[in-house]
PyMOL commands that place a pseudoatom at each C-alpha (Angstrom):
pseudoatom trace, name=CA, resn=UNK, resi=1, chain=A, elem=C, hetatm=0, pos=[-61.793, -24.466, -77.899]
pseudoatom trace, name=CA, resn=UNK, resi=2, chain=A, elem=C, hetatm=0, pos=[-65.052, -26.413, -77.216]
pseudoatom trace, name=CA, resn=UNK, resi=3, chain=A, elem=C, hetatm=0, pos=[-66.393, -25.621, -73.731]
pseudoatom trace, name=CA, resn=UNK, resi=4, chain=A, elem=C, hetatm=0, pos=[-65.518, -28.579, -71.296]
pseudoatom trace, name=CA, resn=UNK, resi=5, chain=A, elem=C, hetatm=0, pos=[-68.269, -29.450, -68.701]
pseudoatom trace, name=CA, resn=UNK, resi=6, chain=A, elem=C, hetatm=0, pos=[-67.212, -30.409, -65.241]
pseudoatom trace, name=CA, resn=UNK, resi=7, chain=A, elem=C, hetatm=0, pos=[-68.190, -32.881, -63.447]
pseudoatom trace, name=CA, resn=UNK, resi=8, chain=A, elem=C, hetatm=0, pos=[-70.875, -32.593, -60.636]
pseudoatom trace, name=CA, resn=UNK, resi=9, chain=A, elem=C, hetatm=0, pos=[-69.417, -32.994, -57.451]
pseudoatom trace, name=CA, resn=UNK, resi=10, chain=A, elem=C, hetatm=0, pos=[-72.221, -33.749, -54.642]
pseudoatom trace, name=CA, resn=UNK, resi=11, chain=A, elem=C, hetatm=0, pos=[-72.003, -31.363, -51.793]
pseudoatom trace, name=CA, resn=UNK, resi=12, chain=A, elem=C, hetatm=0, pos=[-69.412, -32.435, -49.235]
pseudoatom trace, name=CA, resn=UNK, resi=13, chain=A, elem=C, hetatm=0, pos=[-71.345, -32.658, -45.666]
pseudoatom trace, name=CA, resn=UNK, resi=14, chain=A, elem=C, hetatm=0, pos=[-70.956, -30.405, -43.550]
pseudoatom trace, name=CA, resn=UNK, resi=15, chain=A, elem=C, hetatm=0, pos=[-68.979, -31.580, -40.175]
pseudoatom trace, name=CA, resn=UNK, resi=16, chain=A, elem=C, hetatm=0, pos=[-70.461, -30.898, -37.066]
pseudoatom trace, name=CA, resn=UNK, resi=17, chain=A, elem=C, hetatm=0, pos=[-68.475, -30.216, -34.182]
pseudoatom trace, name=CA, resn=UNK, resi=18, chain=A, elem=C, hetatm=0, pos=[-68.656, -32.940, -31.088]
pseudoatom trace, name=CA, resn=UNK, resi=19, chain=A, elem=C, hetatm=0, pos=[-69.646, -31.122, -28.505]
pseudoatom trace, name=CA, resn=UNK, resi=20, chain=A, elem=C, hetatm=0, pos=[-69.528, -32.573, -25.015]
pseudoatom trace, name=CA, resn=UNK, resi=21, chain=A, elem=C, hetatm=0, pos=[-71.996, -31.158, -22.287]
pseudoatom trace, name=CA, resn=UNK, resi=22, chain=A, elem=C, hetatm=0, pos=[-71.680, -31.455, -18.545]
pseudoatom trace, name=CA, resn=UNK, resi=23, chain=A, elem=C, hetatm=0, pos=[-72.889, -34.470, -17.250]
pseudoatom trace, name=CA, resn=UNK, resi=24, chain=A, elem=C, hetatm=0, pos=[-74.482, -32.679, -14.204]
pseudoatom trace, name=CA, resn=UNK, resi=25, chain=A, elem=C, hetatm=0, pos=[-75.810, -29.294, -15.492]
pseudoatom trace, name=CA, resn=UNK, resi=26, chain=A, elem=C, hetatm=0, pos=[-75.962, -29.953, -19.872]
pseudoatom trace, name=CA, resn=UNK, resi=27, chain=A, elem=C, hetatm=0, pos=[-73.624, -27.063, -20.474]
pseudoatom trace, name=CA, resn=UNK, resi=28, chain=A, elem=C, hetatm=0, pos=[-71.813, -27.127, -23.348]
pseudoatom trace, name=CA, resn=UNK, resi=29, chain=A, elem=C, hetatm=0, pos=[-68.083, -27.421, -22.675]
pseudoatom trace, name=CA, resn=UNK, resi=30, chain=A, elem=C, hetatm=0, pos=[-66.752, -25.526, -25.713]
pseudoatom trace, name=CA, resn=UNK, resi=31, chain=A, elem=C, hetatm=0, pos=[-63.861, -23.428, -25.577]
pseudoatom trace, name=CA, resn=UNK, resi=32, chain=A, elem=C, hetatm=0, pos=[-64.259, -19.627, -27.524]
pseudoatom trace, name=CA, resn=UNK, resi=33, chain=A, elem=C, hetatm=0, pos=[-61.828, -17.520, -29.318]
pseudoatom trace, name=CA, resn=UNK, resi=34, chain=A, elem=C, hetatm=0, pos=[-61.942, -14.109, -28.950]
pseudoatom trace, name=CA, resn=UNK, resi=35, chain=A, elem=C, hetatm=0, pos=[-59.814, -11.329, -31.275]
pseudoatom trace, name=CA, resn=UNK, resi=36, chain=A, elem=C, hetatm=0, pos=[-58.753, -7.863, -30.224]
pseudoatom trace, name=CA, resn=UNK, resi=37, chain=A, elem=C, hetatm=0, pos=[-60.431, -5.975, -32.770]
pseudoatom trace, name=CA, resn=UNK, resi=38, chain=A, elem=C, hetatm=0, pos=[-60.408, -2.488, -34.108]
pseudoatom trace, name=CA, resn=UNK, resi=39, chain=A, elem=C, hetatm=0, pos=[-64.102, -1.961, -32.601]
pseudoatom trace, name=CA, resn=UNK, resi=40, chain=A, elem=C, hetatm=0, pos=[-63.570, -3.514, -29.309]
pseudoatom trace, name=CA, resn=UNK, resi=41, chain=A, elem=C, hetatm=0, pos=[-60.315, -1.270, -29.023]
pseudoatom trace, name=CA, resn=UNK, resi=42, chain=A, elem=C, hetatm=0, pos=[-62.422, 2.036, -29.813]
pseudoatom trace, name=CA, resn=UNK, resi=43, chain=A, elem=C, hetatm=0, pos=[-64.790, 1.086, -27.620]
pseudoatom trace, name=CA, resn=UNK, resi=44, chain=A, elem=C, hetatm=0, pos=[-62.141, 0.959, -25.005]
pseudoatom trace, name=CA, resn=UNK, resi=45, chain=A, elem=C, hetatm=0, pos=[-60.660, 4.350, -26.293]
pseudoatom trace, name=CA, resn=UNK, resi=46, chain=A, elem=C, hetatm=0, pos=[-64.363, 5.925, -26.069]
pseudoatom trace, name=CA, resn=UNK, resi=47, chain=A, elem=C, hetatm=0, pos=[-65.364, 4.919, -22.781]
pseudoatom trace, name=CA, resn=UNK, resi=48, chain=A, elem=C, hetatm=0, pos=[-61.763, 5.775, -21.112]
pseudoatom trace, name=CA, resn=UNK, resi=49, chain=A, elem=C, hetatm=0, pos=[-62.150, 9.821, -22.885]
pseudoatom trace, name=CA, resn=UNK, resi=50, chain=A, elem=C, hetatm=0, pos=[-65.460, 9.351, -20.809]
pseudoatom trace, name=CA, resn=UNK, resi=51, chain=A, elem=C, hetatm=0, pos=[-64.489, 7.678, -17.555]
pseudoatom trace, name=CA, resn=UNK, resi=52, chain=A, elem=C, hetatm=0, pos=[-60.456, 7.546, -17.121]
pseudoatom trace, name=CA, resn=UNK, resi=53, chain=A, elem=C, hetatm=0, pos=[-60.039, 5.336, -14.762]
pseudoatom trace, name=CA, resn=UNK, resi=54, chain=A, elem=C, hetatm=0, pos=[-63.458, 5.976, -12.607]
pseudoatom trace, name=CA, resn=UNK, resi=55, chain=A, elem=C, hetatm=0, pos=[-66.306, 3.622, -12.731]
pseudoatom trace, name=CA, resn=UNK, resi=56, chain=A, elem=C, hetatm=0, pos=[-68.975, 4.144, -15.514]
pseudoatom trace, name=CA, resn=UNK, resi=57, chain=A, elem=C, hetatm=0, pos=[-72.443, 3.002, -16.740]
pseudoatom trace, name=CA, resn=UNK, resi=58, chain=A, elem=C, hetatm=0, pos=[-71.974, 1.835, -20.286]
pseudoatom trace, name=CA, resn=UNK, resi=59, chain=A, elem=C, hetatm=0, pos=[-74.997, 3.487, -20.707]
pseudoatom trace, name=CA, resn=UNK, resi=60, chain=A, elem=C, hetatm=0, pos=[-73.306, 6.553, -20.459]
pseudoatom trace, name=CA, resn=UNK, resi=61, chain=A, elem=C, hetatm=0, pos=[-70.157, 5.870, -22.767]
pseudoatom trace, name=CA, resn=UNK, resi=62, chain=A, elem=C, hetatm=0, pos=[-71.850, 6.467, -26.231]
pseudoatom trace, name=CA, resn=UNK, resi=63, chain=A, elem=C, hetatm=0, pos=[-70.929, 3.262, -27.576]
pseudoatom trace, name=CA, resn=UNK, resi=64, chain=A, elem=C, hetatm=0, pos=[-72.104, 1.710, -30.886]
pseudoatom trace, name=CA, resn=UNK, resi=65, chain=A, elem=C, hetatm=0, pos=[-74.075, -1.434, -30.738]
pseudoatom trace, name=CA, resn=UNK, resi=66, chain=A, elem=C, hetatm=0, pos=[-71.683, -3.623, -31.341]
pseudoatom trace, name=CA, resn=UNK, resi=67, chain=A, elem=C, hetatm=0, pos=[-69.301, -2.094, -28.718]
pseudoatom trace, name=CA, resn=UNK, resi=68, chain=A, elem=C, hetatm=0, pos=[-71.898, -2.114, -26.075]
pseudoatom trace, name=CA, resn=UNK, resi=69, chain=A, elem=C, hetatm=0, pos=[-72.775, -6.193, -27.175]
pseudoatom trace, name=CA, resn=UNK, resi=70, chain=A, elem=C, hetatm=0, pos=[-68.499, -7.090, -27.335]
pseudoatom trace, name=CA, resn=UNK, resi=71, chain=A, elem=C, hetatm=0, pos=[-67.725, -4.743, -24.447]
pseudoatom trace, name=CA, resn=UNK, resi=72, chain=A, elem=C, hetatm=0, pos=[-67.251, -7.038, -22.021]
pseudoatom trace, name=CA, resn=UNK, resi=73, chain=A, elem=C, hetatm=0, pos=[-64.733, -9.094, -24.236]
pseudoatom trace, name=CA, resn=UNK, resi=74, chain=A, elem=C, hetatm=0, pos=[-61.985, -6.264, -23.184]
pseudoatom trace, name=CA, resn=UNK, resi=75, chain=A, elem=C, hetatm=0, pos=[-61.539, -8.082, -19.429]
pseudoatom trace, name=CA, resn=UNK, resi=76, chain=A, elem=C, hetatm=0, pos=[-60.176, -11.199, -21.220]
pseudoatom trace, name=CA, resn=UNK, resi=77, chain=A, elem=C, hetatm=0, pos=[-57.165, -9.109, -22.273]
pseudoatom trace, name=CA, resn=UNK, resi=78, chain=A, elem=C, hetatm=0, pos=[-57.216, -7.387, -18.873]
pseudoatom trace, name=CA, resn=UNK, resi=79, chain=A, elem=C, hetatm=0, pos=[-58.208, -4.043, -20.189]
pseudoatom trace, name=CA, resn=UNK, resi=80, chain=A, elem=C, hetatm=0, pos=[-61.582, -3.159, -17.921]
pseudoatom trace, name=CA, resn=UNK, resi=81, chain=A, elem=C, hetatm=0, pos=[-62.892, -4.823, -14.850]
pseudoatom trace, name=CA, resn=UNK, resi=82, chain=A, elem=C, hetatm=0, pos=[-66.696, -5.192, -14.166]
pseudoatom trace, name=CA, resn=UNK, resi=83, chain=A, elem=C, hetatm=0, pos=[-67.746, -3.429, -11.220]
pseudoatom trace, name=CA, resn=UNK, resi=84, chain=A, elem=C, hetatm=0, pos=[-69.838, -4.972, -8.450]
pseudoatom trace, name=CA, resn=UNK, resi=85, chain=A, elem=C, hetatm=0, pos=[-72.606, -5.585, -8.656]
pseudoatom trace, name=CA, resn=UNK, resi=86, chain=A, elem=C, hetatm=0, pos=[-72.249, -7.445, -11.697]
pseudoatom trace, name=CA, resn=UNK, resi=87, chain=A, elem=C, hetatm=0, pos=[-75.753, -7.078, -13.444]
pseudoatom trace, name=CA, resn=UNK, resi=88, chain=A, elem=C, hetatm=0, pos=[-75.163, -3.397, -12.604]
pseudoatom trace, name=CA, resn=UNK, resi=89, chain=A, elem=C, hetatm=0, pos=[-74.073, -2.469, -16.541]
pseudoatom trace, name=CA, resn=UNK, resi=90, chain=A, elem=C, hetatm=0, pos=[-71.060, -0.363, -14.121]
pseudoatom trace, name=CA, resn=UNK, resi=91, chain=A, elem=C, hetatm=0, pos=[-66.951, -0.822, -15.584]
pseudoatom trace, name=CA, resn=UNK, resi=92, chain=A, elem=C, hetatm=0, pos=[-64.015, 0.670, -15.196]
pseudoatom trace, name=CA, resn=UNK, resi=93, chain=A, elem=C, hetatm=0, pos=[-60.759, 0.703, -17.209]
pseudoatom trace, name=CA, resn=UNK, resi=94, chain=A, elem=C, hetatm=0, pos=[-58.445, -1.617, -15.545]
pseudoatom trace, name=CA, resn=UNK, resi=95, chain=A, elem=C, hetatm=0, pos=[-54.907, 0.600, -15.129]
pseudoatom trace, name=CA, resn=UNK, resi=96, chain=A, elem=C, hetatm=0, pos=[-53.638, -1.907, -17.910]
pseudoatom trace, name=CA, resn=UNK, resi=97, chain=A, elem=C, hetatm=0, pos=[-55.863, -0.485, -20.555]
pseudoatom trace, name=CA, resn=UNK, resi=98, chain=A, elem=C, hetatm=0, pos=[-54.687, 3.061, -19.984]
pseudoatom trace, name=CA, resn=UNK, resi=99, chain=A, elem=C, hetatm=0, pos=[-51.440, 1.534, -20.150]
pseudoatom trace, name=CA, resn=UNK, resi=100, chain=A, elem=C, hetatm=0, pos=[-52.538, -0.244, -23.611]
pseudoatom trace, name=CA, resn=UNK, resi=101, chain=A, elem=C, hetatm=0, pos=[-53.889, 3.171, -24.786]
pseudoatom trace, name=CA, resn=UNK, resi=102, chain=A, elem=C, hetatm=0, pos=[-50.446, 5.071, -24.140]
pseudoatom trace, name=CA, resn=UNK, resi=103, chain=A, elem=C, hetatm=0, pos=[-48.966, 2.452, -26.271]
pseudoatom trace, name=CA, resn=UNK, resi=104, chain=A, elem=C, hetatm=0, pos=[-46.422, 1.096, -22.834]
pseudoatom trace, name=CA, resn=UNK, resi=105, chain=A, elem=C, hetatm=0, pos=[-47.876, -2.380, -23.021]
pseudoatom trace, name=CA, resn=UNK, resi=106, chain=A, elem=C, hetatm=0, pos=[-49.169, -4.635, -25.870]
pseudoatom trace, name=CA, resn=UNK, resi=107, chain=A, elem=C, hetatm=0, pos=[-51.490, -7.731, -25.541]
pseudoatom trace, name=CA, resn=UNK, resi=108, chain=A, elem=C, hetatm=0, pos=[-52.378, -11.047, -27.468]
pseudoatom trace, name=CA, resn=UNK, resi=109, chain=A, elem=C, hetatm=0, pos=[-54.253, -10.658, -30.598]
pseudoatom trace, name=CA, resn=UNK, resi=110, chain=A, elem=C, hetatm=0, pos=[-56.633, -13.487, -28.988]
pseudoatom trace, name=CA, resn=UNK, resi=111, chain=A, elem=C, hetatm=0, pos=[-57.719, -15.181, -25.822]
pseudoatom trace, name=CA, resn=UNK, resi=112, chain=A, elem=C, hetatm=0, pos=[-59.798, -18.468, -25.496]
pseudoatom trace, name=CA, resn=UNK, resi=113, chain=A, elem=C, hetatm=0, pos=[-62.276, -18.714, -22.692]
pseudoatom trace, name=CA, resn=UNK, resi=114, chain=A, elem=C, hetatm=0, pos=[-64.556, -21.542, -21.327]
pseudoatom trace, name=CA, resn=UNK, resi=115, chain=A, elem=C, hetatm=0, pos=[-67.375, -20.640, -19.056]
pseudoatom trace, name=CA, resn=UNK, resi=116, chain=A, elem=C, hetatm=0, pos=[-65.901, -17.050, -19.159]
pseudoatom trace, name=CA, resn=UNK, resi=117, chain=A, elem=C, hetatm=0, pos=[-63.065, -17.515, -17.984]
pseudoatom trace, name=CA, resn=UNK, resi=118, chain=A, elem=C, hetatm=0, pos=[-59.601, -17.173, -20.165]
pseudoatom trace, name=CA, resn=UNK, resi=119, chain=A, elem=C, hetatm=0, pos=[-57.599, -20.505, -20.403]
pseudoatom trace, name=CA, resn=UNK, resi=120, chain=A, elem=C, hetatm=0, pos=[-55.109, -19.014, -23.001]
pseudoatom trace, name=CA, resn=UNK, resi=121, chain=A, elem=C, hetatm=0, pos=[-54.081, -16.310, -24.825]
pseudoatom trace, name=CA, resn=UNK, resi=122, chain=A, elem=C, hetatm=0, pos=[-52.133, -16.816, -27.642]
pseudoatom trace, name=CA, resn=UNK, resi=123, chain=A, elem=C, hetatm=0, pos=[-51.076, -14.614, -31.276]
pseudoatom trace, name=CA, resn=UNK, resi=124, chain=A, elem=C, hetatm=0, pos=[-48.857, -12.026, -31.735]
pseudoatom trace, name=CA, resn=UNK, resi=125, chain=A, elem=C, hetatm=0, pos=[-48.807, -9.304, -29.013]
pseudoatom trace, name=CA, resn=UNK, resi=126, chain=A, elem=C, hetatm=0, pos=[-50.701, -5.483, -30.128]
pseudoatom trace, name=CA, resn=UNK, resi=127, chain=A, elem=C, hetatm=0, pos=[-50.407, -2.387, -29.335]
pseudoatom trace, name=CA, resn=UNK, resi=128, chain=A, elem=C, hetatm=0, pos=[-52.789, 0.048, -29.197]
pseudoatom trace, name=CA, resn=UNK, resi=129, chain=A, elem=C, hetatm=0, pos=[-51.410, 1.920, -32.429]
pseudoatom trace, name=CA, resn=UNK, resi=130, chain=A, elem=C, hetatm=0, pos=[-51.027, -1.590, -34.159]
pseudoatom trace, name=CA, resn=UNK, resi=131, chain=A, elem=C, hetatm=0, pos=[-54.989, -2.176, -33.815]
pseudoatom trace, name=CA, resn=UNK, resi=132, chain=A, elem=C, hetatm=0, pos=[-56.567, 1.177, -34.563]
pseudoatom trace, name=CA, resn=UNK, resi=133, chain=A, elem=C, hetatm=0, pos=[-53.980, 2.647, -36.944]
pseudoatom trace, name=CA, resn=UNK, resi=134, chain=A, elem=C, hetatm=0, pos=[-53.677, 6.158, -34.698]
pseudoatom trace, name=CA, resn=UNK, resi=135, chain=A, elem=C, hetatm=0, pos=[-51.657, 7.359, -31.570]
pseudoatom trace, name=CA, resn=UNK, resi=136, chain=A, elem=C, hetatm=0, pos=[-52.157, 10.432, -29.266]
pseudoatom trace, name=CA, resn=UNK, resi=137, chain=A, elem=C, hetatm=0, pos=[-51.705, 14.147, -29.844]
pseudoatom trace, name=CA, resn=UNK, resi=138, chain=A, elem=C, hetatm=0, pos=[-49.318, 16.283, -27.623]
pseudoatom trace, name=CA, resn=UNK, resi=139, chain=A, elem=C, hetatm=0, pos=[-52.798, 17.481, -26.759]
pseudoatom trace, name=CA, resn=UNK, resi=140, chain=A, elem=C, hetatm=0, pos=[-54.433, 14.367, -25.424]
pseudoatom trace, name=CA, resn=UNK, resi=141, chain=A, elem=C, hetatm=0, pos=[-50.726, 13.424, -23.734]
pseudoatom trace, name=CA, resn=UNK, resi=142, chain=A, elem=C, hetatm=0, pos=[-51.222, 16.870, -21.934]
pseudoatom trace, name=CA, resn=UNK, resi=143, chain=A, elem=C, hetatm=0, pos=[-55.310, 16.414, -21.081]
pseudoatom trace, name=CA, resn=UNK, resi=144, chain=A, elem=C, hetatm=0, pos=[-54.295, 13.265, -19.077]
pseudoatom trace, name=CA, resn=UNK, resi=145, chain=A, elem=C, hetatm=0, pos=[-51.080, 14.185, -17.362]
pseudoatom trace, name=CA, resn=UNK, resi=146, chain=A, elem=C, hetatm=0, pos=[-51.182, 13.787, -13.536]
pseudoatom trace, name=CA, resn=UNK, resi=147, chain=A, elem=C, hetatm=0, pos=[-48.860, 15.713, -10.892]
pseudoatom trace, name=CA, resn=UNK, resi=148, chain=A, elem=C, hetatm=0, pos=[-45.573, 13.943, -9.802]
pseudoatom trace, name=CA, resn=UNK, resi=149, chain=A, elem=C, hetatm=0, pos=[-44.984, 14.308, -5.889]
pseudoatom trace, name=CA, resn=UNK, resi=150, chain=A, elem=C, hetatm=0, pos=[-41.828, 14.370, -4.713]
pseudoatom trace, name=CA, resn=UNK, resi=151, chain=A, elem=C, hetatm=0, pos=[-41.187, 12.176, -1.863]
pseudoatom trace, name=CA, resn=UNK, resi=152, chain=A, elem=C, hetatm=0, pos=[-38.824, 14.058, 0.611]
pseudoatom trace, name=CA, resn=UNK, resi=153, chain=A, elem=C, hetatm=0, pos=[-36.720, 11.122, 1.477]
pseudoatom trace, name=CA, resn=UNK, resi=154, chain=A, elem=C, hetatm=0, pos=[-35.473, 10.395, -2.025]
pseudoatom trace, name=CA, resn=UNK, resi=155, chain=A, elem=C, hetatm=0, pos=[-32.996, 13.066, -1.956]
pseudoatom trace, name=CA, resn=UNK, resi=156, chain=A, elem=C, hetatm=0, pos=[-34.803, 14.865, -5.148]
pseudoatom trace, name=CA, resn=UNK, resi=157, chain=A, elem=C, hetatm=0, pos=[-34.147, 18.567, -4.929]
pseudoatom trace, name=CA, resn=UNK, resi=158, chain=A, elem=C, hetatm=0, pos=[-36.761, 20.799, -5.732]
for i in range(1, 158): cmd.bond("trace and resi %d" % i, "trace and resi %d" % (i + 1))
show_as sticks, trace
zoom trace
C-alpha cells in the first residue's frame, strides 16, 4: 500500500479568553477553579500531625514547595482558617478538616473563587480516604483521642 500524504492543515488559532477588568481598579474579573488534590490533602494531613487544631507557622509544618505555594487553597473547602494577622504566614485547621481527616465529612472535588472568595463549589463530594488512597491506624485513632466528660445532669451513671 503506497503511503498516502495528508493534507496540511494550517494551525487553528488559538482563542483567547475575553476577559473583562473592573472599570474602577483594572482587575481582572475572572472566576478560578480550584481541585482538592492529593498534595493539597497531605499538606493538610502534615500540618494537622504538627499543629492539631492550634495555630501554626507554615514555616514550621515541613511542607513541600508546592504545599506551602497551594496551602492556602484548603480554606476554600473550609479545611484551615488563616489566622490574624493575615500576612503573619500563622493557620490553623478549621475543626472541619479534622473532621475531613477522620473520614466523618466529605467535600467538593472543586470550588470556584473570584477575588478569593468561593462563589461555588461543585463535583462529586471526597473523603479524605477517597483523595489520598490511606486511612488511620488504631494507633493514630488512639494518639488523638480526647476525654469525654460526663455532664451530671444527663442522668449518665458512672
Amino acid at each position: 500500500m503506497q503511503d498516502q500524504q495528508l493534507p496540511f492543515n494550517e494551525p487553528t488559532p488559538v482563542r483567547r479568553l475575553m476577559v473583562q477588568k473592573c472599570d474602577h481598579c483594572g482587575a481582572k474579573m475572572v472566576e478560578y477553579r480550584h481541585s482538592l488534590s492529593k498534595s493539597l490533602v497531605r499538606a493538610l494531613f502534615k500540618f494537622w500531625n504538627v499543629a492539631g487544631l492550634e495555630p501554626l507557622n507554615l514555616k514550621e509544618a515541613d511542607l513541600t514547595r508546592n504545599q506551602w505555594d497551594n496551602f492556602q487553597k484548603l480554606r476554600y473547602f473550609g479545611l484551615v482558617e488563616q489566622c490574624e494577622p493575615v500576612k503573619s504566614g500563622i493557620w490553623q485547621v478549621a475543626r472541619r478538616g479534622e473532621q475531613f481527616i477522620f473520614g466523618e465529612i466529605g467535600v467538593p472535588k472543586t470550588a470556584i473563587t473570584y477575588r478569593g472568595e468561593v462563589v461555588e463549589t461543585c463535583g462529586d463530594i471526597q473523603t479524605f480516604r477517597e483523595v489520598t488512597g490511606y486511612y488511620y491506624t488504631r494507633e493514630q485513632y488512639a494518639r488523638n483521642a480526647r476525654p469525654h466528660v460526663l455532664d451530671p445532669t444527663d442522668g449518665a451513671m458512672p
